[in-house]
N, C-alpha and C positions, 0 to 999 in steps of 0.2 A: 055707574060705578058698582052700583050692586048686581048688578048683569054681571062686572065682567067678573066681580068677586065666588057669584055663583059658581058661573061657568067654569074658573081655574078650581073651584071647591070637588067639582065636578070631575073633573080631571083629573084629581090628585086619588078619588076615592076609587074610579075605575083602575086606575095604574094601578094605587094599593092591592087592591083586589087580586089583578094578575098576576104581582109579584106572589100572593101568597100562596094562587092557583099554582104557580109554577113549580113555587116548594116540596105543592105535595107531590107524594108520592105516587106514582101511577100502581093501576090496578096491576094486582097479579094476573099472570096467563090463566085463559081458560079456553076450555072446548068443550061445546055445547052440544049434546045427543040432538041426532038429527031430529028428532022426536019431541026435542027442547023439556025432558023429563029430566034428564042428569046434565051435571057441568064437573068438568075437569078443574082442579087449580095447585094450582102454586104457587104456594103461603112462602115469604119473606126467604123462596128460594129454597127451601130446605125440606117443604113440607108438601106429599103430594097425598091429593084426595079426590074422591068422587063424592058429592053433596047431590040433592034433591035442588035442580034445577031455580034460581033467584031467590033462595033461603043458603042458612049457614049449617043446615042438617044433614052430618057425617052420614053416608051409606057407606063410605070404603074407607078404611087408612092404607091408602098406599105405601106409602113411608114404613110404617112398621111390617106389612106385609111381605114386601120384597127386597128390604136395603138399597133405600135410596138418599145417600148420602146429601145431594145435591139435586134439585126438579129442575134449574135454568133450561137446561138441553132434553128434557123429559118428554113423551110427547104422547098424545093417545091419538086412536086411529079406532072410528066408529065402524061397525056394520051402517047396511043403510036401512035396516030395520030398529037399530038400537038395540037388540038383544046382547050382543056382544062388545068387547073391545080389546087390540091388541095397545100394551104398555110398554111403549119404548125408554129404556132407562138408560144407566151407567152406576153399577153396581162398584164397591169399594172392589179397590185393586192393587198392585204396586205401581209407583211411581213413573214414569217414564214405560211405561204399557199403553193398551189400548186395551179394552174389552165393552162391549158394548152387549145389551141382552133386550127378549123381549117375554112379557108374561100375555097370558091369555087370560078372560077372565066372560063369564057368562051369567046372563041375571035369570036367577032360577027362585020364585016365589017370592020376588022382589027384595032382593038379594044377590049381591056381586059373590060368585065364587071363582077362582082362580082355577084353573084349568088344567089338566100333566099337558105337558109341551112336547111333543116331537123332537125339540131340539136336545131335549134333555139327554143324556150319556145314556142315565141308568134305564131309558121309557122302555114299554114295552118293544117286544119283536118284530119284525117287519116294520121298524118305523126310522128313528134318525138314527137308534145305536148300531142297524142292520148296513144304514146304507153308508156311513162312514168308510164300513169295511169293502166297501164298492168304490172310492172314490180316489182309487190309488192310480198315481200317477209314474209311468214308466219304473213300474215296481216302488214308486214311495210312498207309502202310509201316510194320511192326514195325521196331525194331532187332534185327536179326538173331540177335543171341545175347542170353538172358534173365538178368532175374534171379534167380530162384530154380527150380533145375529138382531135386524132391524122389520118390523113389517112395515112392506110399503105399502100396500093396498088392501080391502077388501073387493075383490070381483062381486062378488053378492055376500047375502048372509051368513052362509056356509064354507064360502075360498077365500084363504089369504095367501098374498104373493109376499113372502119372505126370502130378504136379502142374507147368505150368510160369507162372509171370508174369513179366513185362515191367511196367515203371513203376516199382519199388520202390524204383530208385535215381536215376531221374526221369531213365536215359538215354531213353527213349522217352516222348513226350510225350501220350500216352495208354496210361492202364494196361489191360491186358489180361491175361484168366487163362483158363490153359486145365486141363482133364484127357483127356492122350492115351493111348487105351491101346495098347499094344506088345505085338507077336507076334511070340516069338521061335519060331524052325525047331532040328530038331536038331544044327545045326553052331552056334547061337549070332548068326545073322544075325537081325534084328529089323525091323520096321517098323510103321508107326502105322497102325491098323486103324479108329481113330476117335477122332473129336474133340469133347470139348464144352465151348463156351464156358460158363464160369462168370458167372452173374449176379449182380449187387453183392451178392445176400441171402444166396446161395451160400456168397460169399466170407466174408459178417461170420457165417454162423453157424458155417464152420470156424474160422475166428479165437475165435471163443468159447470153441471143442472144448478149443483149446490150453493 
């Protein structure tokens, strides 16, 4: 009798348990420097950071850095040295749009600093404000600034292959997709080393990937 009393006592406190396991709340996302020095996160969705690798020690505030309304869809994308990383956001916008962006950011004296981006309108010459004016199609002019500008990869320490489109929020009356890839130097200065137009089948088999 006291066996089976144990045993159901037993049962009832493992069950407890898991209902309470189940409650919690799961951890926020993170991504971990290949190097395991830094960890990405985001905090109750709202809140993105870079911390000192399994401690709660801010090196970056994401969030206040680049207006990031929302981390859910956030994403970082390490070198495979760890010196760098590209920050895939979604910056405040109007309603019923698309705009999509990404920062760059290099650890200089152990220290995240953000980076000028090529994709920027205003960057210098020979870089993304030059080749916009390159990228006209049967006499029609891009809108300047796109809408979704994402990096997919680092090839090495130095290349990122960055996704950018134009059309998705039907500012530009012809959609255009590109992938540019970016050389960065060792001070963190960047520019677009090539270009390739994405062809519609390109497009829908990445859309598939997703």
């Amino acid at each position: 009798m006291k066996q089976c009393i144990g045993l159901g006592f037993l049962c009832w406190f493992v069950a407890f348990n898991q209902s309470i396991t189940a409650q919690e709340p799961s951890p926020p996302p993170t991504s971990v420097s290949p190097d395991k020095q830094w960890e990405y996160r985001c905090t109750d969705g709202l809140w993105s950071s870079i911390v000192k690798a399994s401690t709660n020690q801010m090196a970056l505030d994401l969030s206040n850095d680049v207006e990031v309304p929302y981390c859910h869809d956030a994403a970082i994308i390490w070198t495979p040295d760890s010196k760098r990383f590209a920050f895939n956001y979604t910056p405040p916008h109007p309603p019923h749009t698309t705009y999509e962006t990404v920062a760059f950011y290099q650890l200089r004296d152990n220290k995240w600093m953000q980076l000028q981006s090529p994709i920027d309108v205003d960057s210098a010459p020979g870089t993304f404000a030059k080749l916009v004016k390159q990228l006209s199609i049967d006499g029609h002019r891009s809108d300047p600034i796109p809408d979704i500008v994402k990096a997919r990869q680092w090839t090495d320490a130095d290349t990122a292959i960055v996704y950018v489109d134009w059309g998705s929020s039907g500012r530009s009356s012809r959609k255009q997709t590109f992938l540019f890839t970016l050389k960065f130097d060792a001070e963190g200065n960047s520019k677009i080393v090539k270009t390739h137009r994405m062809s519609d089948k390109e497009v829908k088999e990445r859309a598939n990937k997703k």
